[in-house]
C-alpha positions as CSV (number, residue, x, y, z in Angstrom):
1,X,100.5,29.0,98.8
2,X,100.7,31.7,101.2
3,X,103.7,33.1,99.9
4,X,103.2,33.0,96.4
5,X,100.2,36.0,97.3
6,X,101.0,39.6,96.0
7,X,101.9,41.4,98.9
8,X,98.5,43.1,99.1
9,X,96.8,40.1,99.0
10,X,98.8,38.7,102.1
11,X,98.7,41.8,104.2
12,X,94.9,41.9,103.9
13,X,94.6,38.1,104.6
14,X,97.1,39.1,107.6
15,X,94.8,41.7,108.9
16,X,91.7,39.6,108.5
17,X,93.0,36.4,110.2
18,X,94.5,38.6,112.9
19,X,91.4,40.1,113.6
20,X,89.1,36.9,113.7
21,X,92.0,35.4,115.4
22,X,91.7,37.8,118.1
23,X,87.9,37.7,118.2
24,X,88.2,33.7,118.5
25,X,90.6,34.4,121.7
26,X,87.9,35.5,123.4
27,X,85.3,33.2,122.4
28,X,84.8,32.5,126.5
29,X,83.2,35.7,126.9
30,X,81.8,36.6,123.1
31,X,80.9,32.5,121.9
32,X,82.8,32.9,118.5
33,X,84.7,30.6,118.4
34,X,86.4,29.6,115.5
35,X,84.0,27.6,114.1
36,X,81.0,30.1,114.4
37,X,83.3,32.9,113.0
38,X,83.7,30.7,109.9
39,X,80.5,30.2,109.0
40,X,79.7,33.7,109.4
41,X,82.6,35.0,107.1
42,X,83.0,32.1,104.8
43,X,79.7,32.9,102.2
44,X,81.7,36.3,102.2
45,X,85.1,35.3,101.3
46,X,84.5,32.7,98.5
47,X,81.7,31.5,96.4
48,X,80.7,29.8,93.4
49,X,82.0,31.6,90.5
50,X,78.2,30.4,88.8
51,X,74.9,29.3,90.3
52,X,74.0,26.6,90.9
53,X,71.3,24.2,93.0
54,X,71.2,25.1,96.9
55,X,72.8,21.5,97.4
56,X,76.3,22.4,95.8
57,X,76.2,26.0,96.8
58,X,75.4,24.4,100.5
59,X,78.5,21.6,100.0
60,X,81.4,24.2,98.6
61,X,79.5,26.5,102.0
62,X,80.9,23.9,104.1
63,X,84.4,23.2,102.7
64,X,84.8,27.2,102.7
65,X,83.9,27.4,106.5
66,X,86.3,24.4,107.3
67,X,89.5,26.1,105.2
68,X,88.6,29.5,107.3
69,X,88.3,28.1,110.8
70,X,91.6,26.0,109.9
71,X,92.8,29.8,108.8
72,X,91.7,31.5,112.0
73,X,93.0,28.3,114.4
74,X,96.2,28.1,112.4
75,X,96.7,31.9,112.0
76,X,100.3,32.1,113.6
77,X,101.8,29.8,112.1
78,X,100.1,30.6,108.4
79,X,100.4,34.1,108.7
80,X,103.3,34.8,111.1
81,X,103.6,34.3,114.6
82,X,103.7,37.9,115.3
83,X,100.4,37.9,113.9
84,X,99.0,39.7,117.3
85,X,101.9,42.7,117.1
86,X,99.1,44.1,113.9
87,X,96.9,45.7,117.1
């Protein structure tokens, strides 16, 4: 899927991951790890495209916080193992 992005789309998702990436590889001294970073950026990232009752809107929360931590764990390999080479 990653590929299919227009290139704008992918360098910004590049940028993004390397930088929460970076932030989870120092989750010894900060506590983000990569599961805290998700549910922080998740609500931003994706949502609902309609409302709805706090129980959906809390379930498609969740599944958006899972597919970012497996995003910011998996960054290398999604994005490009020279992921750390954008600082």
């Amino acid at each position: 899927l990653v590929s299919q992005l227009p290139e704008a789309n992918l360098t910004l998702l590049r940028h993004l991951f390397g930088v929460l990436h970076h932030i989870e590889q120092n989750s010894g001294v900060n506590q983000m790890n990569a599961f805290n970073l998700a549910l922080c950026i998740a609500p931003n990232m994706l949502w609902l495209p309609s409302p709805t009752g706090p129980e959906e809107e809390s379930r498609s929360t969740k599944k958006v916080a899972l597919l970012v931590q497996f995003l910011i764990e998996n960054s290398g390999e999604i994005f490009g193992g020279d992921i750390a080479a954008l600082f």
